[in-house]
C-alpha positions in Angstrom: -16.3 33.7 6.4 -13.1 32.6 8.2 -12.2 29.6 10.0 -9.3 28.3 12.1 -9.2 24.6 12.7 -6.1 23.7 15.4 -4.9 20.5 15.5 -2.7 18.4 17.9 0.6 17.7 17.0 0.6 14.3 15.7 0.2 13.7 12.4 -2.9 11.2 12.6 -5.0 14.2 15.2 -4.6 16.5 11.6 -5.8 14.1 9.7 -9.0 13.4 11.7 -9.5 16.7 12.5 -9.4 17.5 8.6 -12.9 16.1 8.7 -13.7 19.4 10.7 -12.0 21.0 8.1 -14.1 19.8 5.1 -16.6 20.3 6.8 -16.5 23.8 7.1 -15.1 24.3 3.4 -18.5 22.6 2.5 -20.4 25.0 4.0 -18.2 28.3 2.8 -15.8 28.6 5.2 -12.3 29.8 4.1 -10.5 27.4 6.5 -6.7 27.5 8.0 -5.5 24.1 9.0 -2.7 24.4 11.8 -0.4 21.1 12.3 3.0 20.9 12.0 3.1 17.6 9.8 0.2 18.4 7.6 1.8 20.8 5.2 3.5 18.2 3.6 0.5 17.1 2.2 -0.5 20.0 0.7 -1.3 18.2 -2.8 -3.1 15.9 -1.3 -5.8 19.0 0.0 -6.1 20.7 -3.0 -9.0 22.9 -1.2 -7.3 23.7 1.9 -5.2 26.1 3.5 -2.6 24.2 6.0 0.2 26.1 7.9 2.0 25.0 10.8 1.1 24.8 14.5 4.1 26.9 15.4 3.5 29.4 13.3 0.8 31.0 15.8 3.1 33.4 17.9 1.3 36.2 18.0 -2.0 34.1 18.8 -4.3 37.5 19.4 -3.4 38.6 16.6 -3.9 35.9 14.1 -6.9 34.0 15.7 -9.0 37.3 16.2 -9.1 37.2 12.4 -12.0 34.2 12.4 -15.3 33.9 12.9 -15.1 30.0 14.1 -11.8 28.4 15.8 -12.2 24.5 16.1 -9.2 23.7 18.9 -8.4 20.1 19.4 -7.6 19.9 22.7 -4.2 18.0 23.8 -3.1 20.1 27.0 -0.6 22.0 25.6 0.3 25.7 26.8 -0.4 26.4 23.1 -4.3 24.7 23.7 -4.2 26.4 27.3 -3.5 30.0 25.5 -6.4 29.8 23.0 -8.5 28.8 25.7 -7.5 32.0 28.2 -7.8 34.2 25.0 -11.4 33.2 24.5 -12.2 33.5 28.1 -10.9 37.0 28.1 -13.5 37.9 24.9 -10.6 38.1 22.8 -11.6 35.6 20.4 -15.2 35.7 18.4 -16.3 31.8 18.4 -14.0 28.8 19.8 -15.5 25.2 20.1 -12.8 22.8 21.9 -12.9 19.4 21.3 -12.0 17.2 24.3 -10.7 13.5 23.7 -10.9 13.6 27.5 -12.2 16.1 30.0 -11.5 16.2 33.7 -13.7 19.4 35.3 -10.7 19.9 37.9 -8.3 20.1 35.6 -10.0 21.8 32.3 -11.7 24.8 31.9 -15.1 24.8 32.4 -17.7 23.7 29.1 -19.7 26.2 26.7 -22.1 25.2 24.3 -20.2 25.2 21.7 -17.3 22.2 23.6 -17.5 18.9 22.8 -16.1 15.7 24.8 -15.9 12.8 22.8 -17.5 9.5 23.8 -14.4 7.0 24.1 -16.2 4.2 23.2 -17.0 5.6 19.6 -13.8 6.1 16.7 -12.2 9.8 17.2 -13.4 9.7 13.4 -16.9 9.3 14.6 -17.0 11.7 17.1 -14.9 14.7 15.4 -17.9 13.9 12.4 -20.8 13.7 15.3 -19.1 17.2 17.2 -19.1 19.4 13.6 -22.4 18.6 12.2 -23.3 19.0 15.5 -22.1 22.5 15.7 -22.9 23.7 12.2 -26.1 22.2 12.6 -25.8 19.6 9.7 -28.2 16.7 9.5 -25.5 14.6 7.1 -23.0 12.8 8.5 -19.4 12.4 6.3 -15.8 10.9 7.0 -14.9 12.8 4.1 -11.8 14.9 5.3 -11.1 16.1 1.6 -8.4 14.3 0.7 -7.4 13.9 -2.9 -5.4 11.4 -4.4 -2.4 13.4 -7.0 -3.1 11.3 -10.6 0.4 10.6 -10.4 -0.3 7.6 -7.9 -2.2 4.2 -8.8 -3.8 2.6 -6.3 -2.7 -0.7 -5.4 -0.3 -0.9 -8.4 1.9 -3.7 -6.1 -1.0 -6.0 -4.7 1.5 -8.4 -2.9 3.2 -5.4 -1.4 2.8 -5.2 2.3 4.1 -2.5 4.4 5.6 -2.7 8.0 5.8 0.5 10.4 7.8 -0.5 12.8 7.8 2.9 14.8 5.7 5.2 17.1 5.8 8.2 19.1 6.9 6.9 22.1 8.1 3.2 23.3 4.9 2.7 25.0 3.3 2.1 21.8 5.9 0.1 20.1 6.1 -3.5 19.5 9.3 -5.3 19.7 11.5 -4.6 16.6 13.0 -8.2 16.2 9.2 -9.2 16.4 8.3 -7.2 13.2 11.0 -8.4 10.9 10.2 -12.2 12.3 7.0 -11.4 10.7 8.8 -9.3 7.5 10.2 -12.8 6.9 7.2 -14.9 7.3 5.2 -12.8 5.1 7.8 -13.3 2.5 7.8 -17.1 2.8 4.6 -16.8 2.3 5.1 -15.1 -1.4 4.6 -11.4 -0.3 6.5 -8.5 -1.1 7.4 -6.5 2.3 9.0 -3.0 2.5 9.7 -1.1 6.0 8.8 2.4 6.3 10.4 4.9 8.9 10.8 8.7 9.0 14.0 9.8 7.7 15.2 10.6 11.5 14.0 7.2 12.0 16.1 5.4 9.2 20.1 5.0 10.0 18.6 2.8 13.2 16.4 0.5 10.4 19.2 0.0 8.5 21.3 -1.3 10.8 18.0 -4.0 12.1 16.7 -4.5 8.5 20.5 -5.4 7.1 19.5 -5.3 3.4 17.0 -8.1 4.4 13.9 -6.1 2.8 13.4 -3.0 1.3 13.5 0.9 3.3 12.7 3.3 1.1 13.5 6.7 1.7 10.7 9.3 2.7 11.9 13.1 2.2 8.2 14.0 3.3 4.6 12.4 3.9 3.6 13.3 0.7 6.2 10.3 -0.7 4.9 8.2 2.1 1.3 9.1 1.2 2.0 7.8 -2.4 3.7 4.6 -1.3 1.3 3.7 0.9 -1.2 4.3 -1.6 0.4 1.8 -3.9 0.6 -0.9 -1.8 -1.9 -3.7 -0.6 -1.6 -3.7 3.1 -0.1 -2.0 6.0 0.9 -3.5 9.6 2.1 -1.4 12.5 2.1 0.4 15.9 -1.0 2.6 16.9 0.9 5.6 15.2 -0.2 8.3 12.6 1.1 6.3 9.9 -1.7 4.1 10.3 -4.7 6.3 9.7 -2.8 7.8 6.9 -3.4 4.2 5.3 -7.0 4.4 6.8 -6.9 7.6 5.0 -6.3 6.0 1.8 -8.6 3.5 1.5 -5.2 0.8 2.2 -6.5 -2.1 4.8 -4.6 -2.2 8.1 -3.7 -4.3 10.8 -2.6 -2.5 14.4 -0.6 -3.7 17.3 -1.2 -2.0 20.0 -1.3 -2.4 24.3 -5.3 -1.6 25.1 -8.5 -2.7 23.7 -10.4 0.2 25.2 -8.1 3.3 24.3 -8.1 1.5 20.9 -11.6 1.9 20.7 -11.6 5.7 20.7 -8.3 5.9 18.5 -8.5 2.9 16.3 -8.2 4.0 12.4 -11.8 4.6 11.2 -11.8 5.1 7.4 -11.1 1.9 5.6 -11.0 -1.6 7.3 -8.8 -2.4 10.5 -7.8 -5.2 12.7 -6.3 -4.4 16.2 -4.2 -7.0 17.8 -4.2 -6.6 21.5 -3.0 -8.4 24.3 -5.6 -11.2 25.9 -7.7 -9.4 28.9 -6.7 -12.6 30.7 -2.9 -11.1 31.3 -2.5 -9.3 34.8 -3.9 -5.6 34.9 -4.2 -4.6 38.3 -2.9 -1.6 40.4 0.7 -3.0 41.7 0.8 -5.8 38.3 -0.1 -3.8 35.3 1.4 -6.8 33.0 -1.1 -6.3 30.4 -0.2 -2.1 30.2 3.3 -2.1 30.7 4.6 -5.2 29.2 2.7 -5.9 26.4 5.0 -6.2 23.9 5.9 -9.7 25.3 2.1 -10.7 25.1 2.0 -10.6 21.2 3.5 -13.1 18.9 4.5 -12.9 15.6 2.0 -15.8 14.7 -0.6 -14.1 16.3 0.0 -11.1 13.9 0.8 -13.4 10.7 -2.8 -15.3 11.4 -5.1 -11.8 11.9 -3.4 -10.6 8.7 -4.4 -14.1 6.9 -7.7 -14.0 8.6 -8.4 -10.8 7.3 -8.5 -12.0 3.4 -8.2 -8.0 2.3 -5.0 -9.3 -0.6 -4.9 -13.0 -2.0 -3.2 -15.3 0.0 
């Protein structure tokens, strides 16, 4: 038996949606992972098969080959394609998973779609929507990630990583805010490396200034391991931050809504989410609170939910 398992692009939705994956290796699937990022990361999933999103041009071709597609639904041409293909009977079994679903605007349900209840952890809900399908009883956050023996976990307890970064400036605190809490945190006897993509990194030198540590990442699979190694990670809402989830690494998230937070919050390992107070404007005409909420966080707020959180000794 085949399966196809399509993710969205960032590199957090292929992690989540790796849950789908294990799933269906437990239960004797040969599965096919598509996300761009992911194959990176091969080590890490020594049981899986991951390619690249963009390697599905000829989608007919390729997807008629299995016997289950899983699509992640982000509204993509690519997500609009599979969906037409399916319609047409051109594809054998596809189950779309909806973070959101509009009837006038998406196509309409079969039994096998799921939408996703936003007030539960996307981790939740992609392990509720599998067992569901496959008709499972258990219930698992495993996504089958391994860790390579070459990495110890926590081997620098006092080391605490920033990610300073996101997708989009939407979801990005303030810059200067983050290294006001770099330097706190060291103040305060912790060790504190930045970590950027490498596209990322000529910016973060120039902002860091030799002031703390920015390690170069050729791929996620260094990331994964640094991560790994360290005690603690802060940053945006942003893959990066449920790959420490991932890893069992403790994390702390700064982010502009409470409720969207709720459905993409990290889920595996312990997480505090800094938000802005619901007391700051949020109304049509003087959306405060949604587009200016980077002013709304301090860097002592941050530095006291980290201390709060006792996950590393103080």
């Amino acid at each position: 038996m085949k399966a196809a398992v399509i993710c969205s692009q960032g590199m957090g939705d292929g992690l989540l949606m790796m849950i789908a994956s294990q799933y269906l290796f437990s239960k004797g699937y040969m599965v096919t992972t598509y996300q761009d990022s992911l194959p990176q990361l091969n080590t890490w999933f020594p049981n899986h098969h991951l390619k690249k999103r963009s390697s599905l041009k000829e989608l007919e071709k390729q997807l008629s080959a299995y016997e289950i597609i899983i699509l992640q639904n982000d509204n993509s041409s690519l997500s609009n394609a599979i969906i037409d293909l399916y319609k047409l009977g051109k594809l054998y079994k596809l189950s779309v998973f909806y973070s959101s679903y509009e009837e006038r605007k998406h196509a309409r349900l079969t039994s096998l779609d799921r939408v996703f209840d936003r007030s539960r952890s996307m981790v939740d809900n992609i392990v509720g929507a599998i067992a569901s399908i496959l008709q499972c009883p258990e219930v698992s956050k495993n996504n089958g990630l391994v860790i390579p023996c070459e990495f110890k976990q926590n081997r620098y307890p006092k080391r605490v990583l920033i990610h300073p970064t996101s997708t989009t400036p939407l979801r990005t605190w303030s810059a200067h805010k983050f290294i006001k809490v770099a330097q706190n945190l060291v103040q305060k006897g912790y060790e504190v490396a930045f970590c950027v993509s490498p596209s990322e990194r000529p910016e973060w030198c120039l902002l860091v200034k030799d002031r703390f540590p920015l390690p170069f990442f050729p791929s996620l699979h260094e990331l994964a391991g640094f991560i790994y190694e360290s005690a603690f990670l802060i940053g945006n809402e942003s893959g990066t931050v449920h790959l420490a989830s991932n890893l069992q690494i403790p994390t702390l998230v700064i982010a502009s809504c409470q409720k969207q937070m709720a459905l993409w919050r990290p889920s595996w390992f312990s997480t505090k989410v800094i938000t802005p107070y619901r007391f700051i404007p949020n109304f049509k005409g003087f959306r405060l609170r949604q587009e200016r909420w980077q002013l709304y966080i301090s860097p002592k707020q941050v530095i006291r939910a980290f201390i709060k959180t006792n996950f590393i000794n103080k």
